[in-house]
PQR file with spaces between the fields and no chain letter, atoms N, CA, C, O and H, PARSE charges and radii, in Angstrom:
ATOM       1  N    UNK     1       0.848   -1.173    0.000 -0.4000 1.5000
ATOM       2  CA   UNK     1       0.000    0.000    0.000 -0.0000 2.0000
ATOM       3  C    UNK     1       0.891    1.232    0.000  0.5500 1.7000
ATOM       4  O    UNK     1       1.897    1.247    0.710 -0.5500 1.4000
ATOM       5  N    UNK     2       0.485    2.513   -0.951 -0.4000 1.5000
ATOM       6  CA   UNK     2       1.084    3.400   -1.065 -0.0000 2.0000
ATOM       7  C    UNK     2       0.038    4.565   -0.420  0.5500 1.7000
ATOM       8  O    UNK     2      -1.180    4.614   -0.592 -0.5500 1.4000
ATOM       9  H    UNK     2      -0.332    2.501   -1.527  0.4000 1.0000
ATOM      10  N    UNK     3       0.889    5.500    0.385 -0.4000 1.5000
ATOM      11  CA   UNK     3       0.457    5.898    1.101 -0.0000 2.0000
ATOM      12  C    UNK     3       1.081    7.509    0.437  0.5500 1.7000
ATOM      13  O    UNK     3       2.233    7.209    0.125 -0.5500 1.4000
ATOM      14  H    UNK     3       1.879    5.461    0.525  0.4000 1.0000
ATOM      15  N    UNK     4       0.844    9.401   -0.011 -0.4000 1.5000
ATOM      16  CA   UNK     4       1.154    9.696    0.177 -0.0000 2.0000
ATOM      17  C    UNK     4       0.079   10.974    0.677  0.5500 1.7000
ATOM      18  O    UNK     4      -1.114   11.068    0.389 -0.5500 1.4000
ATOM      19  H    UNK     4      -0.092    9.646    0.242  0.4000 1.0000
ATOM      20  N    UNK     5       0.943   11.959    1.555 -0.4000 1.5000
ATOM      21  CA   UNK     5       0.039   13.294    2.025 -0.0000 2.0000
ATOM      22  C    UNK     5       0.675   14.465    1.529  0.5500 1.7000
ATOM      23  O    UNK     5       1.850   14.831    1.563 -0.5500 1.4000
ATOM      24  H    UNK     5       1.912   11.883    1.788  0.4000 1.0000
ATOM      25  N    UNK     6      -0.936   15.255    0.799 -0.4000 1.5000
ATOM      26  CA   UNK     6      -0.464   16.467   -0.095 -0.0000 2.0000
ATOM      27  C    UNK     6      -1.609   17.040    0.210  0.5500 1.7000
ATOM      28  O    UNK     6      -2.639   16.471   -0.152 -0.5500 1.4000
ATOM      29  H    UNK     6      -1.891   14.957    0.771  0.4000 1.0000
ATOM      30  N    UNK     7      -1.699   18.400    1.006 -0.4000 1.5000
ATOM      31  CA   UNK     7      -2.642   19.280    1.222 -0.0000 2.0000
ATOM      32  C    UNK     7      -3.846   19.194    2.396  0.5500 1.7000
ATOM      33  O    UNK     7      -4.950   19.733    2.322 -0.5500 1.4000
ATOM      34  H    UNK     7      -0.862   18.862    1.300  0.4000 1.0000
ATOM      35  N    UNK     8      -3.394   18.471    3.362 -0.4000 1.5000
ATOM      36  CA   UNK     8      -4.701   18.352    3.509 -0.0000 2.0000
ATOM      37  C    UNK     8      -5.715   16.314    3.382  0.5500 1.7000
ATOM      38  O    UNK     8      -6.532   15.604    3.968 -0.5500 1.4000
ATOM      39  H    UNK     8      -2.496   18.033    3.422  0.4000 1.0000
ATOM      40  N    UNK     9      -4.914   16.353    2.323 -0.4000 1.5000
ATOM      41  CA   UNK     9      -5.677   14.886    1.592 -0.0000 2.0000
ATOM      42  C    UNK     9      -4.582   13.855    1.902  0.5500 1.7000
ATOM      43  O    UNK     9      -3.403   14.166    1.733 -0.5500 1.4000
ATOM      44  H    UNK     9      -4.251   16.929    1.847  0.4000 1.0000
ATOM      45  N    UNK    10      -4.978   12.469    2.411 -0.4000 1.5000
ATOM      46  CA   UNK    10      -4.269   11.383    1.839 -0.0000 2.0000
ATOM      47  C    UNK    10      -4.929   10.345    0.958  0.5500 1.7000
ATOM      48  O    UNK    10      -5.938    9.639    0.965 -0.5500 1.4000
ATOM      49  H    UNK    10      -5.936   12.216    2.548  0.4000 1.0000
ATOM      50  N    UNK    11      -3.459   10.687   -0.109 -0.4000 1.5000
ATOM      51  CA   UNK    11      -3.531    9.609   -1.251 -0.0000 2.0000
ATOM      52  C    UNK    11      -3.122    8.559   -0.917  0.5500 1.7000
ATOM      53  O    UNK    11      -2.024    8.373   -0.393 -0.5500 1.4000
ATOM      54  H    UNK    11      -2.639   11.260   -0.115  0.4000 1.0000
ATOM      55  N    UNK    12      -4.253    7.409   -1.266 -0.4000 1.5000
ATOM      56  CA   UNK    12      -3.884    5.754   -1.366 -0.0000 2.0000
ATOM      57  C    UNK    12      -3.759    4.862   -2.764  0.5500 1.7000
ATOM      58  O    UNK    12      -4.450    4.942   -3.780 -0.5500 1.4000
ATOM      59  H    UNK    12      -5.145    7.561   -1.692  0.4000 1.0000
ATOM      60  N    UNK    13      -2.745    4.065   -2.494 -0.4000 1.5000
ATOM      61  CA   UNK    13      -2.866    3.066   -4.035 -0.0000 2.0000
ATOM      62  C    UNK    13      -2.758    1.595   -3.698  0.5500 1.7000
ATOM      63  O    UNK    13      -2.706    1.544   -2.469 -0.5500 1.4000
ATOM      64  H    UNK    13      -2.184    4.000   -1.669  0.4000 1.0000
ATOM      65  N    UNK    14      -2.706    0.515   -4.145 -0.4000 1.5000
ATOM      66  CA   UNK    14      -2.085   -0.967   -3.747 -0.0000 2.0000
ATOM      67  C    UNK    14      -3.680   -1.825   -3.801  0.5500 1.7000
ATOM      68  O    UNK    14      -4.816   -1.565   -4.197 -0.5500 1.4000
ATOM      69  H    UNK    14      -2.749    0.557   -5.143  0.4000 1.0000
ATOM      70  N    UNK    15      -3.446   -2.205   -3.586 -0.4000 1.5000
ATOM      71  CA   UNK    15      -4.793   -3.864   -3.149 -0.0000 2.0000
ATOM      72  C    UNK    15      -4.917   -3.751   -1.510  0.5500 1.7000
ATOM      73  O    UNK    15      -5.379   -4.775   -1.007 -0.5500 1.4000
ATOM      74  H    UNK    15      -2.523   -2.417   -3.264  0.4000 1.0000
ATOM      75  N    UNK    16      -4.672   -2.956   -0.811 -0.4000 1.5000
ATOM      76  CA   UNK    16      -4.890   -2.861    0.631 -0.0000 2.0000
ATOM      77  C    UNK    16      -6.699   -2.872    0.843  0.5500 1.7000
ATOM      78  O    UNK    16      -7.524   -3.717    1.191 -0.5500 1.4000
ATOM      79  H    UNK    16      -4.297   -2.124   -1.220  0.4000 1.0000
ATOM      80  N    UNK    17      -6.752   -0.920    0.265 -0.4000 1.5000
ATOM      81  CA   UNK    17      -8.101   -0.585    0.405 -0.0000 2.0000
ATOM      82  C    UNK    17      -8.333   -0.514   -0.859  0.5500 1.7000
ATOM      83  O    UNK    17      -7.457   -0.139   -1.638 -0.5500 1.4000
ATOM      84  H    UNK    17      -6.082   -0.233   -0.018  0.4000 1.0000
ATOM      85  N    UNK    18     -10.095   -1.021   -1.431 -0.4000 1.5000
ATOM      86  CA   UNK    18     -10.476   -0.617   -2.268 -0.0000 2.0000
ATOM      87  C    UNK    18     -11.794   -0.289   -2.521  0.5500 1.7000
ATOM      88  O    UNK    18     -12.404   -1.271   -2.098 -0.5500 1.4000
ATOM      89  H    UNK    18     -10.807   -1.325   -0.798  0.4000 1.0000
ATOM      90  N    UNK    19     -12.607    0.499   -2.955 -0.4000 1.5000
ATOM      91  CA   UNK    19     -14.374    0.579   -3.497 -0.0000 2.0000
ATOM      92  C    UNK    19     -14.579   -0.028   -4.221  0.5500 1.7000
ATOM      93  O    UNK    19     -13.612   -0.154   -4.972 -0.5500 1.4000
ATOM      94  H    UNK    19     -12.112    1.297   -3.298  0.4000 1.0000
ATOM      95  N    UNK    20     -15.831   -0.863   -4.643 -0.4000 1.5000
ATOM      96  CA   UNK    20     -15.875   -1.437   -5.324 -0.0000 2.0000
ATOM      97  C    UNK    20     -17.326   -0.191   -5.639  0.5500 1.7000
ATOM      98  O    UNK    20     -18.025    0.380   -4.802 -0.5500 1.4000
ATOM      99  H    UNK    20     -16.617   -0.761   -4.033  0.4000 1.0000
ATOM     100  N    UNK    21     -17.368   -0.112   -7.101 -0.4000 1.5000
ATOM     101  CA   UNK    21     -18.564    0.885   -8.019 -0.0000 2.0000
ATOM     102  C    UNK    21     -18.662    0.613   -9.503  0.5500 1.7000
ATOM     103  O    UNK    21     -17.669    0.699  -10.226 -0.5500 1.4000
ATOM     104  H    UNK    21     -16.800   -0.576   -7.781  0.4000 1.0000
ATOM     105  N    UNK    22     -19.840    0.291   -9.951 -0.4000 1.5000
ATOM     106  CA   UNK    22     -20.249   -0.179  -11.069 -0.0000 2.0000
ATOM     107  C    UNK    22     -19.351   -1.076  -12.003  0.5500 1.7000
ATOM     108  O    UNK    22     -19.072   -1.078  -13.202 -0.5500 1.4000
ATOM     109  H    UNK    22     -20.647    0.221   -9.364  0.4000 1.0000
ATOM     110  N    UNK    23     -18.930   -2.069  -10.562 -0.4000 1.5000
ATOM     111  CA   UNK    23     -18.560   -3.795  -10.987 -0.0000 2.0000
ATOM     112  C    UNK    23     -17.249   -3.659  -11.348  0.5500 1.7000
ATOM     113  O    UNK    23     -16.620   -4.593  -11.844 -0.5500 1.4000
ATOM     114  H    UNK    23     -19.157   -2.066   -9.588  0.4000 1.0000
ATOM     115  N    UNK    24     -16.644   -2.266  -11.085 -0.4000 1.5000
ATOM     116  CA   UNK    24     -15.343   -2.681  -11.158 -0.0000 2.0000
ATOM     117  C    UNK    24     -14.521   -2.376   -9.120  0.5500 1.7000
ATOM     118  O    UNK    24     -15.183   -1.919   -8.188 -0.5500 1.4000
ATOM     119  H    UNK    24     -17.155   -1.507  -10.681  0.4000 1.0000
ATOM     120  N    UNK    25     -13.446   -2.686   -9.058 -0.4000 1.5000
ATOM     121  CA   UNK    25     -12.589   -2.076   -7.943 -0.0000 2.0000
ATOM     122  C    UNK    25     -11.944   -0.925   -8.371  0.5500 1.7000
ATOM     123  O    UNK    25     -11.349   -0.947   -9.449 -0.5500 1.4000
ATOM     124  H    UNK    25     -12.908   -3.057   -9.815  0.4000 1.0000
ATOM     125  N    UNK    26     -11.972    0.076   -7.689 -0.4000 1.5000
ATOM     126  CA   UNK    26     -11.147    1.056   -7.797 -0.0000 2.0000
ATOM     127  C    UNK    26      -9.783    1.275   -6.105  0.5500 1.7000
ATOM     128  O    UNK    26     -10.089    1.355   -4.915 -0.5500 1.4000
ATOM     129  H    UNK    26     -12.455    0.093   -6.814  0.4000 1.0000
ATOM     130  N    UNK    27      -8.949    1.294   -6.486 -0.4000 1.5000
ATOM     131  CA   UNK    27      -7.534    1.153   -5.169 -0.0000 2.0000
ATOM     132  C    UNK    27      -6.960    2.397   -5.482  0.5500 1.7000
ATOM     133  O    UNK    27      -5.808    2.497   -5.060 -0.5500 1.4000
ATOM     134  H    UNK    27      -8.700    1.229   -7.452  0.4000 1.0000
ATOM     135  N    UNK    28      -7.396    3.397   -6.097 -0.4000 1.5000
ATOM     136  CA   UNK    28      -6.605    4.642   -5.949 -0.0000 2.0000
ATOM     137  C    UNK    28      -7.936    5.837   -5.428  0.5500 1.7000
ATOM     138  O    UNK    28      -8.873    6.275   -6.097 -0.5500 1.4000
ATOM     139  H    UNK    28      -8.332    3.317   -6.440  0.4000 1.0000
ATOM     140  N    UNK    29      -7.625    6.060   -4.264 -0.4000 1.5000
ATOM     141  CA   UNK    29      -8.315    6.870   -3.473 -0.0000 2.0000
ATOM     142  C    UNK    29      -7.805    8.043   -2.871  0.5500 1.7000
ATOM     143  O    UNK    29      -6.623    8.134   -2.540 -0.5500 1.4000
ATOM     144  H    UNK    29      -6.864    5.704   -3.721  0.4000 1.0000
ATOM     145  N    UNK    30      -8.594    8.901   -2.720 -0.4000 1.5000
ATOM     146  CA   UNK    30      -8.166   10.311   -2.067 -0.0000 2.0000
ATOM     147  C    UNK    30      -9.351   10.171   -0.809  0.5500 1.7000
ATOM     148  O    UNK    30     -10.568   10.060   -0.962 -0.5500 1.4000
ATOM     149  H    UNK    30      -9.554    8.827   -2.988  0.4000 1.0000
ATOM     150  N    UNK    31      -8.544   10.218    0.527 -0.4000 1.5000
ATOM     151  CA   UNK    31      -9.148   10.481    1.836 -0.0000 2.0000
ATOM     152  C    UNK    31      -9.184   11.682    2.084  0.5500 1.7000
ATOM     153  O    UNK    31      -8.233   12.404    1.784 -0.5500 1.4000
ATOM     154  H    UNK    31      -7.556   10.309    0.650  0.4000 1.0000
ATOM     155  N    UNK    32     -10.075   12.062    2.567 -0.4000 1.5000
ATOM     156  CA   UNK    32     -10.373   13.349    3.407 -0.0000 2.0000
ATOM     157  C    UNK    32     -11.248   13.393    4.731  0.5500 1.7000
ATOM     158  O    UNK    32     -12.403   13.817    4.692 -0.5500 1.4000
ATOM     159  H    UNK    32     -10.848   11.476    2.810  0.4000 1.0000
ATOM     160  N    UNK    33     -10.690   12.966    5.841 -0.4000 1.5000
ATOM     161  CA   UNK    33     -11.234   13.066    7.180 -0.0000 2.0000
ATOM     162  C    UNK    33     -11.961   11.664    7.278  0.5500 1.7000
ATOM     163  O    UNK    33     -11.451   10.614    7.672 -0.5500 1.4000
ATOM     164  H    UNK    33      -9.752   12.622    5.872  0.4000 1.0000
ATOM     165  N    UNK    34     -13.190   11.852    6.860 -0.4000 1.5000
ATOM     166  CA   UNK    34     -13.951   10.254    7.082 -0.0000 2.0000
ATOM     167  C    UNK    34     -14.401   10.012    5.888  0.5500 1.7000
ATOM     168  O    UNK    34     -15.145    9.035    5.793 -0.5500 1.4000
ATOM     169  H    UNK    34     -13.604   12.704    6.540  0.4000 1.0000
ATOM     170  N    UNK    35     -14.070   10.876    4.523 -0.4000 1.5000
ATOM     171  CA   UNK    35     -14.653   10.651    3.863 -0.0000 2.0000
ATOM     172  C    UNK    35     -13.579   10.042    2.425  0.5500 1.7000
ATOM     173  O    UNK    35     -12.392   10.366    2.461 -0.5500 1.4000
ATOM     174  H    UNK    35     -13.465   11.669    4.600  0.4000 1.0000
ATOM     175  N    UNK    36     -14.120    9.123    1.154 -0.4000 1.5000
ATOM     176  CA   UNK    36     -13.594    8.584    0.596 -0.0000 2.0000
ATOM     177  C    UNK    36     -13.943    8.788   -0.677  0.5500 1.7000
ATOM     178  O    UNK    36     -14.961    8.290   -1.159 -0.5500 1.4000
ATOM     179  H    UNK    36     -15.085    8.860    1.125  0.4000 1.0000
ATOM     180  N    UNK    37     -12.854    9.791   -1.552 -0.4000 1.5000
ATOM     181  CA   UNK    37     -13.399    9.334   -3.031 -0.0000 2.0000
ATOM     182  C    UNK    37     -12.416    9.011   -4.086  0.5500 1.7000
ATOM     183  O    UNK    37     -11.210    9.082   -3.852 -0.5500 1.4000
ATOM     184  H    UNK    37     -12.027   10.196   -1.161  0.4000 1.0000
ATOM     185  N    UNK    38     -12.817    8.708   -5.079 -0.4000 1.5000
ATOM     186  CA   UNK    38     -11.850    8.134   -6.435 -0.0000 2.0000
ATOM     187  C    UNK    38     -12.051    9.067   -7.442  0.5500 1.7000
ATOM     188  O    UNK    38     -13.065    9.702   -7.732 -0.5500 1.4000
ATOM     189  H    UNK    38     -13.797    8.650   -5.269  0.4000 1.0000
ATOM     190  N    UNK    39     -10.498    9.057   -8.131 -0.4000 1.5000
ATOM     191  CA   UNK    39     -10.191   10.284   -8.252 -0.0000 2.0000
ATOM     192  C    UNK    39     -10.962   10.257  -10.015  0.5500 1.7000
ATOM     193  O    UNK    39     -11.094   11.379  -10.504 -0.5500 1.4000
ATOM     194  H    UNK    39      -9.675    8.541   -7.895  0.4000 1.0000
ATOM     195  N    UNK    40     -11.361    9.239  -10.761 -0.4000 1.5000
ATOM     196  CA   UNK    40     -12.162    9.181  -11.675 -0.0000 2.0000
ATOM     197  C    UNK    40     -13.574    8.800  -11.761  0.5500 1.7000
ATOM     198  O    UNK    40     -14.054    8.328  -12.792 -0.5500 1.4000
ATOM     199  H    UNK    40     -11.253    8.328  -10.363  0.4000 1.0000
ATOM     200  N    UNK    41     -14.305    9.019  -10.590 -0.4000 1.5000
ATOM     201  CA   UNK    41     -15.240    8.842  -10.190 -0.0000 2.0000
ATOM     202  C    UNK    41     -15.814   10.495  -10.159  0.5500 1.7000
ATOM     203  O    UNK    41     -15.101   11.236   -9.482 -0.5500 1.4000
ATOM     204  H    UNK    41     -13.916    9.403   -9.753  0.4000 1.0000
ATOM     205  N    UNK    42     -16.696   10.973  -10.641 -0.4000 1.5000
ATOM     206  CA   UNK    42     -16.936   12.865  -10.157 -0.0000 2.0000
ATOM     207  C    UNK    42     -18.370   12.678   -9.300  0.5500 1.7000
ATOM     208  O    UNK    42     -19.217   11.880   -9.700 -0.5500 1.4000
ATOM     209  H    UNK    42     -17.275   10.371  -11.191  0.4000 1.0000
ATOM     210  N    UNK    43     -18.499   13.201   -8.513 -0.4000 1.5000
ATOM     211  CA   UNK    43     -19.855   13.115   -7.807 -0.0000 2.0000
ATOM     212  C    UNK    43     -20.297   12.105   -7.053  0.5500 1.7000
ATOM     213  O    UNK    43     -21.519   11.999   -6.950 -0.5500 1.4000
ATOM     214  H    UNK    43     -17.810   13.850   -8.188  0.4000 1.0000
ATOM     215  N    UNK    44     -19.622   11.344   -6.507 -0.4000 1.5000
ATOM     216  CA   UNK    44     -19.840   10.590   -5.510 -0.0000 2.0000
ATOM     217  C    UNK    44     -18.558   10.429   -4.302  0.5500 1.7000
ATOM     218  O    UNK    44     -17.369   10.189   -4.507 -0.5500 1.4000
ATOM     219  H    UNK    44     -18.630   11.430   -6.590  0.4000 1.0000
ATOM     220  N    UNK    45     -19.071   10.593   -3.354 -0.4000 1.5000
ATOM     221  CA   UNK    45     -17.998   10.120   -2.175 -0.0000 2.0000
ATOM     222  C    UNK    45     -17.976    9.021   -1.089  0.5500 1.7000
ATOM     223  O    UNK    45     -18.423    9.862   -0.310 -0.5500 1.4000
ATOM     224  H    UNK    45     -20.038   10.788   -3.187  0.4000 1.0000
ATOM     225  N    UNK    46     -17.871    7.941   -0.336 -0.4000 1.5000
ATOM     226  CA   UNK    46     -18.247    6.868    0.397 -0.0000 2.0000
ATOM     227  C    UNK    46     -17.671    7.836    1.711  0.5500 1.7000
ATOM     228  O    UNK    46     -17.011    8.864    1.564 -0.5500 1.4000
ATOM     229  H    UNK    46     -17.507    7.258   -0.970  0.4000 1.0000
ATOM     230  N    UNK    47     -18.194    7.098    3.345 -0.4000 1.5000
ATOM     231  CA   UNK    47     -18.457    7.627    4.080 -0.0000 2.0000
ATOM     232  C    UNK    47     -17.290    6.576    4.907  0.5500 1.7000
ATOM     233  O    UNK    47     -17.549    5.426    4.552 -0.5500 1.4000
ATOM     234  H    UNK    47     -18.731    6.262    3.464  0.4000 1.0000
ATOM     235  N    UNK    48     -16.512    6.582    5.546 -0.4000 1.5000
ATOM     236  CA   UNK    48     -15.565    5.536    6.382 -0.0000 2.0000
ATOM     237  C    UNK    48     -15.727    5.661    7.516  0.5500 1.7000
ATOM     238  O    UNK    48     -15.680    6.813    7.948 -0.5500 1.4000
ATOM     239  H    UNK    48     -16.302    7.516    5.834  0.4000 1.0000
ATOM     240  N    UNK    49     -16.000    4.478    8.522 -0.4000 1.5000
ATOM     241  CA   UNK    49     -16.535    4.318    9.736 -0.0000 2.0000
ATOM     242  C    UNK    49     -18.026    4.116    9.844  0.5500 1.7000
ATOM     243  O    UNK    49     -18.888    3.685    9.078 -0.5500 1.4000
ATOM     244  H    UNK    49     -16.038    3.542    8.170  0.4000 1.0000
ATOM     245  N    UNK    50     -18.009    4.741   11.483 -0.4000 1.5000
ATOM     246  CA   UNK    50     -19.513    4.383   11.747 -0.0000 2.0000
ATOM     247  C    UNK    50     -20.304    6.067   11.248  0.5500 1.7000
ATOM     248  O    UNK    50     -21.524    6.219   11.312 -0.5500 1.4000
ATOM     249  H    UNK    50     -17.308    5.092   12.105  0.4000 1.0000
């Protein structure tokens, strides 16, 4: 898992974490606090935790 922090955001890559959205996996993610989105994905974000 690749891990880096730029601004504010951490960027993820690897087979660690991934979303799975319209039947494919996506493993390159941008975190922001609790929240989770992909960076070719526009308009949607997933929610992490409770």
């Amino acid at each position: 898992m690749k891990v880096v922090f730029k601004a504010n955001k951490m960027y993820t890559s690897g087979n660690a974490i991934g979303i799975k959205y319209n039947r494919k996996i996506y493993t390159n993610l941008i975190i922001v606090g609790r929240s989770a989105y992909i960076p070719s994905v526009k308009g949607y974000s997933w929610q992490i935790g409770r």
